[in-house]
N, C-alpha and C positions, 0 to 999 in steps of 0.2 A: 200316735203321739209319743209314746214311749219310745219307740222303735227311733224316733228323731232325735228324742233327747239323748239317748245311749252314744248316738254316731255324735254329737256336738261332745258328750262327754271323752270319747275317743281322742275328737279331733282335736281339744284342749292338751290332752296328754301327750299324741305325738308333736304338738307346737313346743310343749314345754324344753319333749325330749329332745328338738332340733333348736333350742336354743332360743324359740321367735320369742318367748312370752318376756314381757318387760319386768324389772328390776323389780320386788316389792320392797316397800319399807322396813329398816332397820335388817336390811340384807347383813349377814353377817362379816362378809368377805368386804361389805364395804365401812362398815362400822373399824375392823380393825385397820386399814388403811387411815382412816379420821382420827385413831386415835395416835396412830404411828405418827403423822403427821404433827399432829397437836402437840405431843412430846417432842419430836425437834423444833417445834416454836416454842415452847416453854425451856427451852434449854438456853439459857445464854450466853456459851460458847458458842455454842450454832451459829447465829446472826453473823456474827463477830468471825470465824474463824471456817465456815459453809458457806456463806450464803449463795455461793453458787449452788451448791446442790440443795440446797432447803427450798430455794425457788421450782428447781426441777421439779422436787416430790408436790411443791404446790400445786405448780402448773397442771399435772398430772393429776390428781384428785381431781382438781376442776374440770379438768377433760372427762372425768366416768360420772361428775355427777352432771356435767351438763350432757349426756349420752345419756344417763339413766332417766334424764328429765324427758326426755325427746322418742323415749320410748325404746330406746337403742337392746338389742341382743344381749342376754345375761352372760355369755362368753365374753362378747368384746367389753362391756362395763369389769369383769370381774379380773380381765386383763390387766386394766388401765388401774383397779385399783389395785391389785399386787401388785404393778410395777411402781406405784405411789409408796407400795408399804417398803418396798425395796430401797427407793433412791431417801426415803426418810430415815431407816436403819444407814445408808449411808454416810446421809449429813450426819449425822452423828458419831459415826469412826472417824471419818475426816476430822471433824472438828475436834475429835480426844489426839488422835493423831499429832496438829497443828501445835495443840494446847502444848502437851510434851517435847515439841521441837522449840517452840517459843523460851519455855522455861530454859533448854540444854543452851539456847542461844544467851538467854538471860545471866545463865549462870557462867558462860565462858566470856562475854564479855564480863561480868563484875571480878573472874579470876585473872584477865588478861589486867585491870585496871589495878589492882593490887600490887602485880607484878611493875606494872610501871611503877609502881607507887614507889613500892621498896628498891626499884630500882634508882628513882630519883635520889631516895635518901642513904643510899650507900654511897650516889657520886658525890651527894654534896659532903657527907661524914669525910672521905675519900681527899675532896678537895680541900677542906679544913683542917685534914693533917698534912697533905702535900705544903700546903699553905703556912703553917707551923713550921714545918721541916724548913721550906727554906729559908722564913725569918730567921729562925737558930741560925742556919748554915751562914747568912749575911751576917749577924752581930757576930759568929766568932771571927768569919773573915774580916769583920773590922778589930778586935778585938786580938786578934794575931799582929795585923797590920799594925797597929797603932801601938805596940808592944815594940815590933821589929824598929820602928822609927824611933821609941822612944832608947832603946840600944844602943842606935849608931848615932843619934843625938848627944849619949853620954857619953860612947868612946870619944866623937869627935871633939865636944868638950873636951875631955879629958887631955887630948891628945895635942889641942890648941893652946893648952895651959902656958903660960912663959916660962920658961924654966930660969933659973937663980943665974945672975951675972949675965944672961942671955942678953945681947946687942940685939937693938930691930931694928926695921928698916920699913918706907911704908912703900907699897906697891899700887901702882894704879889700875884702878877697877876699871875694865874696858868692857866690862858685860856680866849683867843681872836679869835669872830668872825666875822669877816667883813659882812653886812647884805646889800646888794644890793637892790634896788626896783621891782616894778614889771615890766616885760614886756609891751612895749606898742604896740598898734595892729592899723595899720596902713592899710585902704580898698580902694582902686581903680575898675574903673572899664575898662576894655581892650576887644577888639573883639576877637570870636570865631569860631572855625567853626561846622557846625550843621547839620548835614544828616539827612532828613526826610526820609529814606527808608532802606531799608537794607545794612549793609555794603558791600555786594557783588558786587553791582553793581558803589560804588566808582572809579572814575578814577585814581591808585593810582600815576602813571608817570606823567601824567598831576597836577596832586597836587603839586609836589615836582618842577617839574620845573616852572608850574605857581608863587608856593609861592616863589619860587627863584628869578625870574624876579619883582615878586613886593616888594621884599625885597630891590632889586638894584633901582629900581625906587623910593621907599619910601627912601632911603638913601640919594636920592640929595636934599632931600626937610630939610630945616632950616637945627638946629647948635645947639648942647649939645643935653639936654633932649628933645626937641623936634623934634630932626632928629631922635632920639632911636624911641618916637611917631610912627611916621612918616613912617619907616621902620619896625616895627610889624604891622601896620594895610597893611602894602602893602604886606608882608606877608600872611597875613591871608588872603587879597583880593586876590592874585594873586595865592593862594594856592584852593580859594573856586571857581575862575573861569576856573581851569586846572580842578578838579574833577568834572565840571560840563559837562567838553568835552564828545562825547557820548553816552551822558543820557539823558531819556525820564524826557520831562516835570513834569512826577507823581512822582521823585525820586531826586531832586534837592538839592544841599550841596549849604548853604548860609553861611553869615557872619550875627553875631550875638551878641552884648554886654552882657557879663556878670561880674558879682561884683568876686574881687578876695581880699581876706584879707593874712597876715600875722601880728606875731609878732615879734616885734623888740625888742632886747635885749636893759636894761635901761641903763644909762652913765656906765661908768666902775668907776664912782667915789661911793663911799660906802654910804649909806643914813646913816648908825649909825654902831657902833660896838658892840655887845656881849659881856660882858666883865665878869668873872670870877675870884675870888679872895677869899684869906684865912686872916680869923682876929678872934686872941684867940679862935683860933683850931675850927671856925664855915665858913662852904663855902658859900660865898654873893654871889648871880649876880646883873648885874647892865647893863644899855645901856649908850654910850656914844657918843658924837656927834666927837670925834678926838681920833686917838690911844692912848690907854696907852705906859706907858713905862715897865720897870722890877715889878715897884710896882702903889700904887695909892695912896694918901692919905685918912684918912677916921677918924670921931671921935670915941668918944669912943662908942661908940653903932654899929660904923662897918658902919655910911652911909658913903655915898662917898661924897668929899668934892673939890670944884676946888678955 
């Protein structure tokens, strides 16, 4: 009897040493894989930023404890749970990995967004002085202009004066023409909108209703010219933040100042007249500061005399 027991005691031992005996409880090899695991589920990067590999390590747990259940080999179980402790230490670099790329990306686009930013408001600064500049530059060009004319208006006077004992003569006007000024050019500067990207990907419903809605909103604000103000820029805003509905960060339609000129037609009142006229069968011209009538008066050499 003893002699039996001895050999079953044997035979336990070499089972152990070739691996047959099954898994006991709170095996240690498998306890740390449980909690390797546990810790990438408690991490909530992981889910977020792993989940492919936090799945792996799961999957894998469950494969050594459904093998430990089933009686399976203490090698092959003790395998399945290192490589659980393994792919769970994984999800976990991966997911610090992601976490720190996320932020570099975070942080270059809120650097790129600044840069536009400041780049907006230097064009606008930029076009408010260009804007400036060439107001100045139109009122002295009128301001010269209107100086030159008021000149040869005086010499001409001057020069049309009757002189003493002076005979005249009248001459007949055969052609008058009224000589208006120049245009003047008058620059503002107004917001716009400005698509950094292709126009494909423009939101064009959201544009039109955005710019709608901030047209109506810019409308209650002030009274005259400054509710006009007031209602294009809410336009323009309301118009830049409907096509910006979705679209990716790289492709964004902004609001933007730029300089806009026109010219304006000069008074409707005449700066001088043309005037055209016949004396002893010889055609004169002459400018005058008021119409003629049927004739003109003139000496006898044909100047013109008032």
């Amino acid at each position: 009897m003893l002699r039996n027991s001895a050999r079953s005691l044997v035979m336990l031992a070499v089972l152990a040493a070739a691996g047959c005996v099954s898994v006991p409880p709170g095996d240690p090899v498998m306890e740390d894989a449980r909690l390797s695991v546990n810790a990438a589920r408690g991490n909530p990067q992981v889910p977020s930023y792993a989940s492919l590999e936090l799945a792996q390590a799961v999957d894998t747990l469950r494969q050594a404890d459904e093998l430990a259940a089933r009686g399976g080999r203490v090698g092959e179980v003790h395998q399945l749970a290192t490589l659980a402790t393994q792919r769970a230490a994984l999800a976990q670099q991966v997911a610090r990995t992601r976490v720190d790329e996320a932020a570099i990306l975070a942080q270059r686009k809120a650097t790129d967004a600044q840069l536009t930013a400041d780049q907006s408001r230097r064009q606008a600064e930029s076009a408010q002085i260009q804007a400036a500049a060439a107001q100045r530059q139109a009122e002295e060009a009128q301001r010269i202009a209107s100086s030159m004319r008021a000149d040869a208006y005086s010499s001409t006077m001057y020069d049309y004066r009757r002189r003493e004992n002076e005979r005249l003569y009248e001459a007949k006007v055969t052609y008058v023409r009224a000589v208006v000024g120049p245009p003047q050019q008058r620059c503002w500067v107004e917001p716009a909108l400005v698509d950094n990207s292709s126009a494909a990907g423009v939101n064009i419903p959201g544009a039109i209703i955005g710019g709608a809605i901030g047209g109506i909103i810019g409308h209650q604000i002030g009274g005259g010219r400054g509710q006009d103000i007031a209602t294009g820029i809410g336009v323009v805003g309301g118009a830049a933040a409907g096509a910006n509905i979705g679209r990716g960060s790289e492709g964004l339609v902004y609001s933007q100042n730029v300089q806009r000129c026109e010219y304006m037609p000069a008074s409707a009142r005449a700066d001088y007249w043309d005037v055209t006229y016949v004396f002893n069968g010889y055609e004169h011209r002459t400018q005058m500061t008021a119409p003629p009538g049927l004739t003109i008066m003139v000496n006898a050499e044909g100047e013109p005399r008032v």
